[in-house]
N, C-alpha and C positions, 0 to 999 in steps of 0.2 A: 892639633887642630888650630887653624888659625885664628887670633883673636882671646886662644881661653888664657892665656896669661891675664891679660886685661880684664876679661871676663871675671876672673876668680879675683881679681882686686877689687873690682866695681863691687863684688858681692860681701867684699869686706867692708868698706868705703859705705856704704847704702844701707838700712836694714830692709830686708828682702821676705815678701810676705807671702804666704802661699793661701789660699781662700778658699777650700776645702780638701778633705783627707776624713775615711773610715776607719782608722788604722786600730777605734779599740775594738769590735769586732771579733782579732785573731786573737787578742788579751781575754776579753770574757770566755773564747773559746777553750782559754787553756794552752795556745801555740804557740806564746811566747810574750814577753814584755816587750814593751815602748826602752826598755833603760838598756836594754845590753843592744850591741849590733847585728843583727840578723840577714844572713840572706832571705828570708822569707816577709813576703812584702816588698814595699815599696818604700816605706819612710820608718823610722825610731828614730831616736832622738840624736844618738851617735851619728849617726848616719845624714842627721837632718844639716845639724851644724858646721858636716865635713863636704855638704853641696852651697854650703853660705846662706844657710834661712836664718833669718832672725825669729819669723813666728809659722805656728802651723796652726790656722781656724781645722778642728779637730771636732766631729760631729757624734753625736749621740742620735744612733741611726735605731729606730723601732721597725725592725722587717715588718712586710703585714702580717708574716705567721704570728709576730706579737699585738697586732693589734686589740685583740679580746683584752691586753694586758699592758697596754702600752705602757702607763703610768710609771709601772714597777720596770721596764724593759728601759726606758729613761732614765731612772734613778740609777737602775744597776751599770748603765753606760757610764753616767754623770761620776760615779763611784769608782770607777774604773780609770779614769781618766785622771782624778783626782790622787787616787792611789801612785799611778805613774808619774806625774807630777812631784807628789813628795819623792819618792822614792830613787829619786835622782838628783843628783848634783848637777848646778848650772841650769836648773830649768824653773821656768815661773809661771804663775799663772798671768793670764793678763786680762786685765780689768778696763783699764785705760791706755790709749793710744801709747802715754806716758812710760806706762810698761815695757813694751816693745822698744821702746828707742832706749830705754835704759838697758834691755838685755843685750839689745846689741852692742851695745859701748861696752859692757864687761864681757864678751863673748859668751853669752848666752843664748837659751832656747826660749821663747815666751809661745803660750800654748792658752787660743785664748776658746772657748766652747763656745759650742754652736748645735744645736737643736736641730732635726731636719725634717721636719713634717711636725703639725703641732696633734698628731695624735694623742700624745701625753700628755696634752693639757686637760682630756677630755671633759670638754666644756667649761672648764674653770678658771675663769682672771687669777683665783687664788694661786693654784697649779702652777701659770705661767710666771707672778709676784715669787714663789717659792722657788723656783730656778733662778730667777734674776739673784736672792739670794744667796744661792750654791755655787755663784761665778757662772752663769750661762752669760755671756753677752748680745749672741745673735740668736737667729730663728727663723726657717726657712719653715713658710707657713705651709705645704704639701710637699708632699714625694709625689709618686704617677697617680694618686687616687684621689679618690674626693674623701674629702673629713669636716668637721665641724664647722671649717674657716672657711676651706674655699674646693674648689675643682684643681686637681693633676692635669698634666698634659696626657694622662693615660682615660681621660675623659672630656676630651677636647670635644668631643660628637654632639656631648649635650650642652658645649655654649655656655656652661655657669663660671659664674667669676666669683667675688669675696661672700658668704651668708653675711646676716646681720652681727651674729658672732665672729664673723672674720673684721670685720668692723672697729666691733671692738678692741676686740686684738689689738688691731693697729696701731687704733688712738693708744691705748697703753702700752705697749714696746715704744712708743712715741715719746709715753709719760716719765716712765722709768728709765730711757736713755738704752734702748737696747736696737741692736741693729737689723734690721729686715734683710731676708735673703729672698728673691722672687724668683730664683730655680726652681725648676718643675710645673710653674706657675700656667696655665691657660692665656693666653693673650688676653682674654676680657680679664681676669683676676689681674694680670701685671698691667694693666692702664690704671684699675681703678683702686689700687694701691698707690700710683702715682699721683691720683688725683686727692687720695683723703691722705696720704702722710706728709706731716709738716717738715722730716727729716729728709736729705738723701737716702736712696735704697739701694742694696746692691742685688746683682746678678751672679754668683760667687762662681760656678760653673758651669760652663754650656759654649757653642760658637756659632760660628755666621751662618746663617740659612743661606745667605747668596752664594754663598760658596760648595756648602754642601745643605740638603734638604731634609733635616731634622727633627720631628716634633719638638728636641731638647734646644734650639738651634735659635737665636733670636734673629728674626728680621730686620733691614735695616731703619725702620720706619721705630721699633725698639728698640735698637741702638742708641737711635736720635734722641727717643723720650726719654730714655735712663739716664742719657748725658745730660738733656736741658734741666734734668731736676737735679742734678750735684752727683748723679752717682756712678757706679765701679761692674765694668763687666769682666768678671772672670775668665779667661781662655781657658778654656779646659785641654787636658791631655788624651782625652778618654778616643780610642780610634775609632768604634765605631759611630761618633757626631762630626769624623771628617772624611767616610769611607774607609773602613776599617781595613778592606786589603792593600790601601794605597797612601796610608794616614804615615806620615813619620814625622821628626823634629823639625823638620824644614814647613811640613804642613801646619803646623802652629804657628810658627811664626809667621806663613800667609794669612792666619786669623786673626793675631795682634797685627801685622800691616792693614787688613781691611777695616778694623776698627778706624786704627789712626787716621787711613787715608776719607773715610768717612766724612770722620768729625774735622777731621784739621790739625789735630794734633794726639798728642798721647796723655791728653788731661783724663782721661777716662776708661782704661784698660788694667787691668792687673793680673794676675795667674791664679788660675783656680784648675788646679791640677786634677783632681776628684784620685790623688793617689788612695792605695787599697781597696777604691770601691769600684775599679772597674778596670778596662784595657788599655793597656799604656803602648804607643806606637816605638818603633825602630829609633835607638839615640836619646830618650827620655824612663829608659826601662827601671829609673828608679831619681829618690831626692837628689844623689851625687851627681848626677848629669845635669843639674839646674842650668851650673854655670856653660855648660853645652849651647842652651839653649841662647842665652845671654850673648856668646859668640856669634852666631847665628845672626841675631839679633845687631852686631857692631856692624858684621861682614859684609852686612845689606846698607850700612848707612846710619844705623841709629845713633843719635847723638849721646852723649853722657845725662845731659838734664835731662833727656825723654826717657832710656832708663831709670833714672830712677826714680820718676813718676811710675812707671810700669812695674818695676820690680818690686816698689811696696808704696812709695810716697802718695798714691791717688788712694790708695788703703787706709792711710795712717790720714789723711786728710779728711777722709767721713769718720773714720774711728775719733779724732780730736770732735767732730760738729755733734756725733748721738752718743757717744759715752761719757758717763758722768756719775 
């Protein structure tokens, strides 16, 4: 392919971040670990470091069948991830930006958690205080439903955006130096997130409604708002948020072009793959074709500094402004 020589150096060259991934899921299942290389899946660890990632935001997902249970269905994710972590060589946890740019320099994997609906807090600042503990960094405050915080886009009908405990929330993810994810979020919950946090927020995965017509899909109007406040929209891989019988590797990189051309540059775009939690289109069928993408990406024109803003640097730039 044209381009992937370059490609696969820029990935060396760059530490390359990826902004969502389910992958421990098939680990609690019993179908296999994060530490050996697997056909099944999308992303481990081997695997991850042989497409050029330096880090993988790696989520502790509470299906709603656990919602009666979320608490425990968190911890045992948290647990899980944790376990994979040790139990491999070359890989870290990442706490601070500072993480990441170090594992890349010694060729490593930095693996930083991320929370995906605050189900598991149910109701409790302490809850959410006792993850920050465990190495959570981020926290995407719903999935498609409504919960204690705020409305899903799987409830967009009734219009609600943050409760007075999503509020809270906020202020303290704010307090404690932890990262908001406004994936899945309702259009009223993502403005008014914008407007009560004092941090950038990100958008980890989702793509362009202009492009293709989404509930998961941001408009360009929140585009705009997530850039003017400092923050990172995620392109997702997932086919069916670009037409899933017509979705492939070139179709993503129409959705990091429509970002840029947007805003004006590529100060504000990153990769949020949603590997293992969903449909990957034709040419991105796993981590090792990252650098695919990245060619893609040269073939049309991209400059060297705009990757690697895109490839992790806009990432690592709110990771340095909310963790601490």
């Amino acid at each position: 392919m044209e381009h992937l020589d370059q490609a696969v150096a820029l990935h060396r060259r760059y530490p390359v971040v990826d902004g969502h991934a389910d992958s421990v899921l098939t680990v609690l299942d019993g179908q296999r670990t994060l530490t050996e290389r697997s056909e099944m899946g999308h992303i481990d660890w081997p695997r991850a470091r042989e497409g050029g990632l330096a880090c993988t935001v790696q989520a502790a997902f509470p299906a709603p069948v656990y919602y009666p249970v979320a608490a425990r269905r968190v911890g045992e994710a948290i647990d899980g991830l944790l376990n994979q972590i040790a139990a491999a060589e070359g890989v870290r946890l990442a706490l601070r930006a500072d993480d990441i740019t170090a594992a890349h320099a010694s060729g490593e994997l930095a693996v930083l958690l991320n929370i995906e609906g605050a189900e598991g807090l149910q109701g409790s600042l302490a809850l959410l205080r006792n993850y920050y503990r465990l190495g959570v960094r981020m926290m995407g405050l719903v999935w498609n439903h409504r919960n204690e915080v705020a409305d899903g886009v799987g409830e967009s009908e009734a219009g609600g955006g943050l409760t007075r405990f999503g509020r809270d929330v906020v202020r303290e993810m704010n307090r404690l130096g932890m990262l908001i994810d406004l994936a899945h979020i309702t259009p009223k919950g993502f403005f008014e997130v914008l407007e009560l946090s004092e941090d950038p927020v990100l958008f980890t995965h989702g793509n362009c409604r202009a492009l293709h017509d989404h509930p998961r899909n941001l408009t360009d109007e929140q585009i705009r708002a997530l850039a003017a406040h400092g923050g990172v929209f995620g392109i997702s891989f997932v086919a069916s948020f670009m037409g899933k019988e017509t979705a492939t590797l070139s179709t993503v990189a129409d959705h990091i072009d429509h970002v840029c051309q947007l805003l004006g540059s590529a100060d504000h775009v990153g990769l949020g793959s949603d590997f293992d939690g969903a449909d990957m289109p034709p040419g991105l069928e796993d981590v090792t074709r990252l650098p695919h993408l990245t060619a893609e990406l040269l073939r049309r024109g991209y400059r060297e500094a705009d990757l690697a803003k895109l490839l992790g640097g806009n990432y690592l730039r709110v990771f340095r402004q909310v963790l601490r």
